[in-house]
LOGU-313211 format. One record per residue (C-alpha): residue in one letter; x, y, z. Coordinates in steps of 0.2 Angstrom, whole numbers, plus 2048, in hexadecimal, padded with zeros to 3 digits. Last residue first. Layout:
N
(rec 'a'; (X; Y; Z))
...
***
This chain:
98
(rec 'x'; (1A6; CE3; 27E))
(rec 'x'; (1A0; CDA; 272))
(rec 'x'; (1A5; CCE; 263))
(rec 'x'; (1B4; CCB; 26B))
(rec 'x'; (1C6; CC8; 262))
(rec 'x'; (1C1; CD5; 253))
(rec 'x'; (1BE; CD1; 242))
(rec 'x'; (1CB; CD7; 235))
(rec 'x'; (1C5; CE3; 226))
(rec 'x'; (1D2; CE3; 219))
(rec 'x'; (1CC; CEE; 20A))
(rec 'x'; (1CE; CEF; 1F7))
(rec 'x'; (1C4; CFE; 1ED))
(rec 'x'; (1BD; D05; 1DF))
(rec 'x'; (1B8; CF5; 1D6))
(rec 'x'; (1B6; CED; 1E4))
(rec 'x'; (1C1; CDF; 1EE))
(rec 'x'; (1BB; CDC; 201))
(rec 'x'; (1C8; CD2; 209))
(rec 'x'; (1BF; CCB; 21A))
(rec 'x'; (1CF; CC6; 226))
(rec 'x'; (1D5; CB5; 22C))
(rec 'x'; (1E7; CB8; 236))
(rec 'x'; (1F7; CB4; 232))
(rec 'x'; (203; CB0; 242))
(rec 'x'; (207; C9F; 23C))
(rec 'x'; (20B; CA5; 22B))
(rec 'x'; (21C; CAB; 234))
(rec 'x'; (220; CBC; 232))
(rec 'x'; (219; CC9; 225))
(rec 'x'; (214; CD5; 233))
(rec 'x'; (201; CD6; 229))
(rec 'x'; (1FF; CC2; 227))
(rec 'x'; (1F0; CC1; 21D))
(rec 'x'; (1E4; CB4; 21D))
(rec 'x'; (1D4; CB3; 210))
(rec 'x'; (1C2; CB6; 215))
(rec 'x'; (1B6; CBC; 204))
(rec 'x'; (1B7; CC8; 1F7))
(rec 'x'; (1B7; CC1; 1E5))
(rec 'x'; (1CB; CBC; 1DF))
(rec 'x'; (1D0; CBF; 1CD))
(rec 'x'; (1DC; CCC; 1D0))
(rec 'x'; (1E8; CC0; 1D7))
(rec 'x'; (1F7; CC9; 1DD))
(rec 'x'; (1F0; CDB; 1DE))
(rec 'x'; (1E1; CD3; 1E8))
(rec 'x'; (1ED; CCA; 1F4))
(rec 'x'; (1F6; CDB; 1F6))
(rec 'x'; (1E6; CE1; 1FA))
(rec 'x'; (1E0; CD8; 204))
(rec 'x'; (1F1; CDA; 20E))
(rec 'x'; (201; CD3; 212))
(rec 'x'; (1FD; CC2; 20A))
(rec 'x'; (1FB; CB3; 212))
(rec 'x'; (203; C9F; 20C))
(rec 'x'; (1FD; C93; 216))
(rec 'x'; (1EF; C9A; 21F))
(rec 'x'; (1EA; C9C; 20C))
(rec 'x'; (1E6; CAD; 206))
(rec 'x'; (1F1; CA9; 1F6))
(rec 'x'; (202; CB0; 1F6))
(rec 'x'; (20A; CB3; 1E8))
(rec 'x'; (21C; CA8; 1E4))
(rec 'x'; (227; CAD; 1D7))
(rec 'x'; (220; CC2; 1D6))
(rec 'x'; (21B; CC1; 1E8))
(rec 'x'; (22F; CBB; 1EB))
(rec 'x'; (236; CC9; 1E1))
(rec 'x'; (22D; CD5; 1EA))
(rec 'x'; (233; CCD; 1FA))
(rec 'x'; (244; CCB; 1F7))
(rec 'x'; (245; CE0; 1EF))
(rec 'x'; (240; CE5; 1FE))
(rec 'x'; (24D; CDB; 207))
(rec 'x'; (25A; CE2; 1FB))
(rec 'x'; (254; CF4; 1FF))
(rec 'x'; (255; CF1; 212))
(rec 'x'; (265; CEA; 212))
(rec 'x'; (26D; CFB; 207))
(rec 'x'; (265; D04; 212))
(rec 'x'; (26F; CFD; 220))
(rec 'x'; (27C; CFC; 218))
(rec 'x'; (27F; D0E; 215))
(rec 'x'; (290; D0E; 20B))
(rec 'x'; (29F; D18; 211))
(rec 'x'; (2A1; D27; 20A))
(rec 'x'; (299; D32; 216))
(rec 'x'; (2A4; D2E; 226))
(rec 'x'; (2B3; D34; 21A))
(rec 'x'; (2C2; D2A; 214))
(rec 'x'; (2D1; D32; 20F))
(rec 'x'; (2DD; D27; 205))
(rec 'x'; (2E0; D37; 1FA))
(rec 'x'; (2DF; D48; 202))
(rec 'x'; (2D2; D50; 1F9))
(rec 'x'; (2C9; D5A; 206))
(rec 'x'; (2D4; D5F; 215))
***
């Protein structure tokens, strides 16, 4: 019965889901953009190298990122190694033997 005005399929109703998930996306990019985080415990980034792409100035060294983007009080102090060729999060573990 295709074409019967007034008709609404399952298909054309819009996917809200995914239309949430894009529009939180897009928060979070927009909010790196207006406010970048720093390394501080204050104020993590994702990653080291999302902290790198937001201030390419910084030299290697222990910054806190926060890697399930929760609460800064979860973040944790990592060794950010920025190289030319490459940017890597190296997290110490709990014990230092086993």
């Amino acid at each position: 019965m295709p074409g019967l005005p007034g008709l609404m399929y399952l298909s054309d109703k819009p996917n809200l889901s995914l239309i949430q998930t894009l529009l939180d996306s897009l928060q979070q990019e927009l909010q790196l953009l207006l406010d970048p985080p720093d390394g501080s415990k204050e104020h993590p980034a994702t990653t080291c190298l999302e902290l790198w792409l937001c201030h390419p100035e910084y030299r290697s060294g222990m910054y806190y990122i926060d890697p399930n983007q929760g609460s800064s009080a979860d973040a944790l102090l990592a060794y950010c190694i920025f190289t030319s060729s490459s940017k890597q999060t190296c997290l110490h573990p709990e014990h230092s033997q086993v």
